[in-house]
C-alpha positions as CSV (number, residue, x, y, z in Angstrom):
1,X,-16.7,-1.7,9.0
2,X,-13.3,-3.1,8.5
3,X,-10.5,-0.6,7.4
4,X,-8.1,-1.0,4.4
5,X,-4.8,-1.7,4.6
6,X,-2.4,1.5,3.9
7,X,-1.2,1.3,0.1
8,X,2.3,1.7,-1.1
9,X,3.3,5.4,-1.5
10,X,6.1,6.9,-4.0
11,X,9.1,9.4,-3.2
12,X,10.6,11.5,-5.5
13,X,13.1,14.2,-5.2
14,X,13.8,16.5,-7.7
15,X,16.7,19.6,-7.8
16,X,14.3,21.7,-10.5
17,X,16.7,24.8,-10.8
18,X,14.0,27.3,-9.9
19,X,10.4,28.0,-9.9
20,X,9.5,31.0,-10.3
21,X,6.7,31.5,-12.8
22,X,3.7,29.8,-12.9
23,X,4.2,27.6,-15.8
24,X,7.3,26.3,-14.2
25,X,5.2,25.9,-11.2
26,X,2.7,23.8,-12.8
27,X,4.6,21.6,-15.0
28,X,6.4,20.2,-11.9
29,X,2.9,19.9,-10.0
30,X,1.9,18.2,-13.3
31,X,4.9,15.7,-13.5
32,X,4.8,15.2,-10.0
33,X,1.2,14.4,-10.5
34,X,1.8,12.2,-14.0
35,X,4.7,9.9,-11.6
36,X,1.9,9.4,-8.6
37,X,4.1,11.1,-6.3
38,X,3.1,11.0,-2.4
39,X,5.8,12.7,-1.1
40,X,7.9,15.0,-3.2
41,X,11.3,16.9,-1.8
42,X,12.1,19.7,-4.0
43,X,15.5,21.7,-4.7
44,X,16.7,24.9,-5.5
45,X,13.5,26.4,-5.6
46,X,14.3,30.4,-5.7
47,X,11.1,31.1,-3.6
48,X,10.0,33.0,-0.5
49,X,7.5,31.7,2.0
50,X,4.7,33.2,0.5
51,X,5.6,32.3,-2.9
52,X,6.5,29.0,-1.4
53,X,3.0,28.5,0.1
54,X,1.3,28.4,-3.3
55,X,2.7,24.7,-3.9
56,X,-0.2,23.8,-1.4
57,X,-2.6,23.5,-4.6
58,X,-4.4,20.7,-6.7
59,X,-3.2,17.8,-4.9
60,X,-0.5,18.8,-2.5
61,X,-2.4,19.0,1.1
62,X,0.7,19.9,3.5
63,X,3.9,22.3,2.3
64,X,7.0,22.7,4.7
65,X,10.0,24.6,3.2
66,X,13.1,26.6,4.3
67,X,13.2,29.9,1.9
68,X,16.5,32.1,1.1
69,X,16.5,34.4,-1.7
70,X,14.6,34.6,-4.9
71,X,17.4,33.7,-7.3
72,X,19.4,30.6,-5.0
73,X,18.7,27.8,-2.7
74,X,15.6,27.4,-1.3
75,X,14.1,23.8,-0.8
76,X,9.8,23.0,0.2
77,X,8.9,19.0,0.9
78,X,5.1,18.8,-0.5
79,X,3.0,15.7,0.6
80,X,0.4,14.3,-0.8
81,X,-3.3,15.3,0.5
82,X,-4.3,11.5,0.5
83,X,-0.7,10.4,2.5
84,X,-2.0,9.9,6.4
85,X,0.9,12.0,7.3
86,X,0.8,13.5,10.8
87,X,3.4,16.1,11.6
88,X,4.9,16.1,15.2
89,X,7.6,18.3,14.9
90,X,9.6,20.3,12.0
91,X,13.4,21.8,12.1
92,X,14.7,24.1,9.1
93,X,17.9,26.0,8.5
94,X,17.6,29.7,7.6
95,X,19.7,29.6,4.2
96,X,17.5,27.5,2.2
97,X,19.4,24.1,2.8
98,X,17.3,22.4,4.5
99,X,13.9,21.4,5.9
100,X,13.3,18.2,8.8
101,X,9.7,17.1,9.3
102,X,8.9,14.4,11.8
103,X,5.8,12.5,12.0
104,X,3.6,9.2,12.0
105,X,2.7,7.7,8.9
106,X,1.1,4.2,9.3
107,X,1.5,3.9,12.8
108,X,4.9,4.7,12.3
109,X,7.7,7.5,13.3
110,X,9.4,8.8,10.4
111,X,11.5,11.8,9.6
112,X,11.3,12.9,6.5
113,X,14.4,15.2,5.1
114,X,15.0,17.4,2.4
115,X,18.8,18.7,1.8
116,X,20.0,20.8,-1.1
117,X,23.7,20.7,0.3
118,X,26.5,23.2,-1.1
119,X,29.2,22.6,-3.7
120,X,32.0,23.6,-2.3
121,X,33.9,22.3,0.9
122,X,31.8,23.0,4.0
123,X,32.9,21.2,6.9
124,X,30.4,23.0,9.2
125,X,27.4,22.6,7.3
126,X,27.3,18.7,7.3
127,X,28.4,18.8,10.8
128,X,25.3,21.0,11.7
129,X,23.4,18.5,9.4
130,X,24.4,15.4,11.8
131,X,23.8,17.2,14.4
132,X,20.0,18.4,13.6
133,X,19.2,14.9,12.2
134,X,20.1,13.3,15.5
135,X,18.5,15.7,17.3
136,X,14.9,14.5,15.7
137,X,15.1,11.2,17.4
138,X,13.7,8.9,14.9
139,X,14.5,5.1,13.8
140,X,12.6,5.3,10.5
141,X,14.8,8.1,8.0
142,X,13.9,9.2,4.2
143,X,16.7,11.2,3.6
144,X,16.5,13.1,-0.2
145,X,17.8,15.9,-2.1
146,X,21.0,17.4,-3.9
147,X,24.2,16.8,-1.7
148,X,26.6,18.2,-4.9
149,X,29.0,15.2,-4.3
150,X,29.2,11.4,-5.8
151,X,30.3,8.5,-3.0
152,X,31.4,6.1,-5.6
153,X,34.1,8.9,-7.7
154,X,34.6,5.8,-10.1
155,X,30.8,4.8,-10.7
156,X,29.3,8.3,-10.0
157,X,31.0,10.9,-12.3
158,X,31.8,10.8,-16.2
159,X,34.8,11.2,-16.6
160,X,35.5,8.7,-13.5
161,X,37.8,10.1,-10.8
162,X,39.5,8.2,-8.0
163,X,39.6,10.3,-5.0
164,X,36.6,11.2,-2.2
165,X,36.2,15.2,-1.9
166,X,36.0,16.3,2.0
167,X,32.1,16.4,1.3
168,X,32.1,13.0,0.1
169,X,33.5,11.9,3.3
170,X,31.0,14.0,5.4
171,X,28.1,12.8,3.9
172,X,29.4,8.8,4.1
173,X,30.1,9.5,7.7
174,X,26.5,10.5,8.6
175,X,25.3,7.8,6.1
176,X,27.2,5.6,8.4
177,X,26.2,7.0,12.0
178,X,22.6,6.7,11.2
179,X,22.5,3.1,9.3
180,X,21.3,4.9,6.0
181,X,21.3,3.5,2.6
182,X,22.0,4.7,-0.7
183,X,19.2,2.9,-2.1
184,X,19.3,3.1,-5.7
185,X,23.0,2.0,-5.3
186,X,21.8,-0.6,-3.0
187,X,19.6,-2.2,-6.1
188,X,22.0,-0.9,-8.8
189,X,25.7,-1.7,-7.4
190,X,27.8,-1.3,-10.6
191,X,25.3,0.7,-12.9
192,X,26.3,3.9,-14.2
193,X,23.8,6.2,-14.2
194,X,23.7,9.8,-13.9
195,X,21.3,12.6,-12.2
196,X,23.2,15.8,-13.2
197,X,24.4,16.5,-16.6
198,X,26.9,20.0,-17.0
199,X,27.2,20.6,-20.6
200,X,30.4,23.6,-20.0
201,X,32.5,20.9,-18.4
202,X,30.9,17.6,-20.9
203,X,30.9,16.1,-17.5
204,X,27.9,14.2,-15.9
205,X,27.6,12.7,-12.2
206,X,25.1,11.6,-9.7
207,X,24.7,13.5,-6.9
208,X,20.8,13.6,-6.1
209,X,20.4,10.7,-3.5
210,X,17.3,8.9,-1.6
211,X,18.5,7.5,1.5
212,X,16.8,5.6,4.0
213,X,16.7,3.7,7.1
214,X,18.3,0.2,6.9
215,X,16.0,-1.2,8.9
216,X,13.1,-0.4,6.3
217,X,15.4,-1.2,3.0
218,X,13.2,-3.9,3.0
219,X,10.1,-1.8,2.3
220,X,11.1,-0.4,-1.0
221,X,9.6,-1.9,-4.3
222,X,11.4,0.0,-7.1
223,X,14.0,3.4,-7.0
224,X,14.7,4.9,-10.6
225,X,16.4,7.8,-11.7
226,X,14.2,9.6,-14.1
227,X,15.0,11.6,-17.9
228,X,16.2,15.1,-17.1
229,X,13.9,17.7,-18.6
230,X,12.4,20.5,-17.0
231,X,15.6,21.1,-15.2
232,X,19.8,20.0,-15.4
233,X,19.1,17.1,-13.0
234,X,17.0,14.4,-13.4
235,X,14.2,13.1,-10.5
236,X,15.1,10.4,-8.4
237,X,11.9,8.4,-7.5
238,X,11.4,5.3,-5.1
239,X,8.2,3.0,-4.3
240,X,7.9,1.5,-1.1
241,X,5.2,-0.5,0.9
242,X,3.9,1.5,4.2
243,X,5.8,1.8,6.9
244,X,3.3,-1.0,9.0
245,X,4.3,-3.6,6.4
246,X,7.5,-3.7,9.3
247,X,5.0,-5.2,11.4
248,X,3.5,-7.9,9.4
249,X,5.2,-10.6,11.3
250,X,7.1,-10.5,14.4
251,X,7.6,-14.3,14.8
252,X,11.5,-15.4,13.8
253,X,12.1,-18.1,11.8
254,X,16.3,-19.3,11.8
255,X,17.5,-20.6,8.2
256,X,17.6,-24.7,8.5
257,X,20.5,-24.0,6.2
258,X,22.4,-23.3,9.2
259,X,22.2,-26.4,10.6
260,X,24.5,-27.9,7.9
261,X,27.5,-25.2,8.9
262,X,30.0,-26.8,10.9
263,X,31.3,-23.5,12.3
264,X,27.3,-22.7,13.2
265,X,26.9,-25.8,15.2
266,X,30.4,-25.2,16.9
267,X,29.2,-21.8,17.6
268,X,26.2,-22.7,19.6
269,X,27.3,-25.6,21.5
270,X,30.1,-22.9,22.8
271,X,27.2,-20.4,23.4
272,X,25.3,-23.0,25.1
273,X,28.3,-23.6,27.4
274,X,28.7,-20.4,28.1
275,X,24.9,-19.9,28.7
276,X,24.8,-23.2,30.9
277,X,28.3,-21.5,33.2
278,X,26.7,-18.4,34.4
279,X,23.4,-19.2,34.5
280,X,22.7,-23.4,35.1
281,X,22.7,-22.9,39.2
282,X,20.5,-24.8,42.2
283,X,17.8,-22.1,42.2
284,X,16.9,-21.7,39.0
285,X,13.7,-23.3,37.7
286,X,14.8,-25.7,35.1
287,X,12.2,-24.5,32.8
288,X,13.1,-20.7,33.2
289,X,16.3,-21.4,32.3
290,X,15.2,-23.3,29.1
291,X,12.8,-20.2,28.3
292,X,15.8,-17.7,28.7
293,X,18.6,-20.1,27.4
294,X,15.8,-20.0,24.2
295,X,16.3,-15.7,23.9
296,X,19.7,-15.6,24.5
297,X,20.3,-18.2,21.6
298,X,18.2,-16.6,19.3
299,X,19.8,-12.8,20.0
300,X,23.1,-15.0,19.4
301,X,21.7,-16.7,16.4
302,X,20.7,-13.4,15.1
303,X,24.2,-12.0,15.3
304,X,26.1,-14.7,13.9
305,X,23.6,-14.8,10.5
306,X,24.1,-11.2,10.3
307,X,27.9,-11.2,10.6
308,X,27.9,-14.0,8.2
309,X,26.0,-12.4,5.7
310,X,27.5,-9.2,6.1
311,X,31.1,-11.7,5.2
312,X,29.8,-12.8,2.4
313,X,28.4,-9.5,1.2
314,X,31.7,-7.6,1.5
315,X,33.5,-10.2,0.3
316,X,31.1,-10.2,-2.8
317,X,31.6,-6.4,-3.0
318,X,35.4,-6.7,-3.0
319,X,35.1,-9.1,-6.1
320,X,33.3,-7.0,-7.8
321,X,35.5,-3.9,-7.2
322,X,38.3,-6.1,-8.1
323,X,36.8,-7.4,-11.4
324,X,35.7,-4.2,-12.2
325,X,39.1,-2.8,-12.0
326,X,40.7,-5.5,-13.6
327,X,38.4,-4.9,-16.9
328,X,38.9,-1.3,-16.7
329,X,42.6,-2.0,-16.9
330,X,42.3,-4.9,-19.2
331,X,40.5,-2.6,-21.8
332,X,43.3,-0.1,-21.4
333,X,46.0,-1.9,-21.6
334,X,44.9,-5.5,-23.1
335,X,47.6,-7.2,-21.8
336,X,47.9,-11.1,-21.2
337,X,48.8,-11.1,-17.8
338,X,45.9,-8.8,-16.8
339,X,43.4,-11.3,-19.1
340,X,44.2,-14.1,-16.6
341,X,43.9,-12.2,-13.5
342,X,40.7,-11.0,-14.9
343,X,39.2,-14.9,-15.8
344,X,40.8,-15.5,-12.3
345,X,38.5,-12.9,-10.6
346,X,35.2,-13.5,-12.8
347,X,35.5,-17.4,-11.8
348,X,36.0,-16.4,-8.0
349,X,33.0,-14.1,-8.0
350,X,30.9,-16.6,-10.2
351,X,32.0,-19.4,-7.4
352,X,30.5,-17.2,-4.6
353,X,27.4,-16.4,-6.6
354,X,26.8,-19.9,-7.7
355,X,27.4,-21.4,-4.4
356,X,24.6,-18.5,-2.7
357,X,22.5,-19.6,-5.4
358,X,23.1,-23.5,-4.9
359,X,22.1,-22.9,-0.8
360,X,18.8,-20.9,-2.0
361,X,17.9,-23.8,-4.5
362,X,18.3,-26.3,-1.7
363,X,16.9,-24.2,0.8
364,X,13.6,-24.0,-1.5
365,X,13.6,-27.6,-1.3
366,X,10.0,-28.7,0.2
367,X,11.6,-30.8,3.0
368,X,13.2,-27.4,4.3
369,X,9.5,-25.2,3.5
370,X,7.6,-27.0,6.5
371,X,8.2,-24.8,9.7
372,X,6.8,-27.2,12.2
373,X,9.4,-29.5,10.9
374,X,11.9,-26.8,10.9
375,X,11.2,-25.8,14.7
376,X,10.9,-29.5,15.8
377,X,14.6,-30.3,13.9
378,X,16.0,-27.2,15.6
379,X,15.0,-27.4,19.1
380,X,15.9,-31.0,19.3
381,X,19.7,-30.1,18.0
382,X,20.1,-27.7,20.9
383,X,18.1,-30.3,23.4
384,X,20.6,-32.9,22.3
385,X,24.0,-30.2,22.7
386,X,22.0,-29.6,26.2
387,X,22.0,-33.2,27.2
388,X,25.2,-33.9,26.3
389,X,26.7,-30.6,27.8
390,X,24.9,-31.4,31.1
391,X,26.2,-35.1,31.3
């Protein structure tokens, strides 16, 4: 019999200030339920590890947690009893902070961590969170929970502020040594929307985050942040496709548009020279040296998209910072000179956006959708760079 394929699974974490009795119990089981969550990390749960274990009920098949103290901290990751989940290893702090567990889920490593980080400065705890996450080994990261900091003090908070606390600056450092992603950010790069609301100060920010891998970004379907009810903060939930969806398709396919850059095709021909110098020599077999001169180009092809895209996506984000501080100025002050640099930097952005939208359309075109054709165009524009090189 033939097995099905793996079905997406839904994330949610969730800071639900507490616990403790059974109807509180329940109604997050319930919601958790209501939301079709497969794997739910869980904050500020006031439990021990026998009150703890009783999460492993109703639907939940596997419970890992770190305890502290029945009134503070304390954070459990429950997983879904249909989620093929197979724990390797697991790593928790004793002070109810955090809990790593490592496993395979369709055919895949992942490491799946739950953080209820602290609210005041605490250089040592972030650096013992680097430290542990590194220490798990794993390419595929779900990283969830409350870190008690914003990254974006402008887009994050209510009232906006303008300056990074030391914690914000911890937390984008290990964001940034492991290739995470923000990911509702990643989908939502100007919205304003909040997770945590604190009536005493009329403030609100968002500081419950679901970051993942880079390298499975791709994977996710849909991240929301959800109504805040049972508790101050509101859920943070995110779809994704399983892990083997990565695998779907291991052949590469370059962008045709590339063949219309200037700087691309100047870029090659000098990377085919340089191929051709160290490597074009009496005893190599002609066609091993067309078979590796064919993986070194596409590792340099590979870079030279990425860097371009990662240009253009920078630039695209400095626009938008720029536009969005330009408005927030304009609305303050509604002065003419600020109007034109403000119709200066919505025509630059909407030049960039237009133009990325132009290259898609053309892209789509059928004469670039056939990729025998595309293949047969690309291999004879580096056989032609070849010949000429060589003569």
């Amino acid at each position: 019999c033939t097995q099905s394929a793996p079905m997406s699974f839904k994330i949610s974490t969730w800071n639900v200030k507490g616990s403790n009795s059974v109807v509180k119990k329940k109604s997050i089981l319930n919601s958790l339920k209501k939301d079709s969550i497969h794997i739910a990390f869980l904050q500020e749960t006031h439990l021990t590890d026998d009150e703890h274990k009783k999460y492993c009920r109703e639907w939940v098949g596997q419970v890992f947690y770190s305890s502290y103290a029945t009134n503070k901290r304390g954070v459990i990751t429950l997983i879904h009893k249909n989620l093929p989940l197979t724990v390797i290893s697991t790593h928790k702090d004793k002070e109810g902070r955090y809990i790593f567990v490592k496993g395979v889920l369709h055919g895949e490593n992942v490491l799946l961590g739950n953080v209820y980080a602290p609210n005041l400065q605490d250089d040592e705890f972030y650096a013992e969170l680097l430290g542990a996450l590194v220490d798990m080994e794993c390419g595929n990261v779900i990283l969830a929970g409350d870190f008690n900091c914003v990254l974006c003090p402008e887009l994050d908070r209510l009232p906006p502020h303008s300056v990074l606390t030391k914690n914000s600056k911890a937390l984008l450092q290990i964001l940034s040594e492991l290739n995470l992603v923000d990911v509702w950010r990643h989908y939502n790069p100007l919205v304003k929307h909040f997770t945590f609301h604190s009536n005493p100060h009329l403030s609100a920010s968002r500081i419950d985050y679901i970051f993942i891998s880079k390298n499975i970004c791709q994977l996710a379907e849909q991240v929301n942040i959800g109504p805040i009810g049972l508790s101050d903060h509101a859920p943070v939930s995110l779809s994704m496709k399983p892990l083997r969806a990565i695998e779907r398709s291991r052949s590469w396919r370059m962008s045709m548009m590339s063949l219309l850059d200037d700087k691309f095709i100047n870029f090659i021909t000098e990377q085919t020279t340089v191929f051709l110098e160290c490597n074009d020599t009496e005893e190599i077999d002609p066609r091993i040296l067309w078979d590796c001169y064919k993986a070194y180009m596409r590792g340099m092809i590979l870079s030279y998209t990425a860097h371009k895209k990662k240009e253009r996506l920078t630039k695209q984000l400095e626009l938008e910072g720029n536009l969005k501080k330009l408005e927030i100025q304009y609305y303050k002050t509604q002065a003419s000179e600020t109007l034109s640099e403000l119709k200066h930097a919505r025509a630059a952005l909407n030049n960039l956006i237009t133009h990325k939208a132009e290259k898609d359309i053309l892209f789509a075109n059928k004469d670039f959708l056939n990729p025998l054709t595309n293949l047969i165009v690309f291999w004879l524009v580096l056989l032609k760079m070849l010949h000429q090189i060589l003569l």
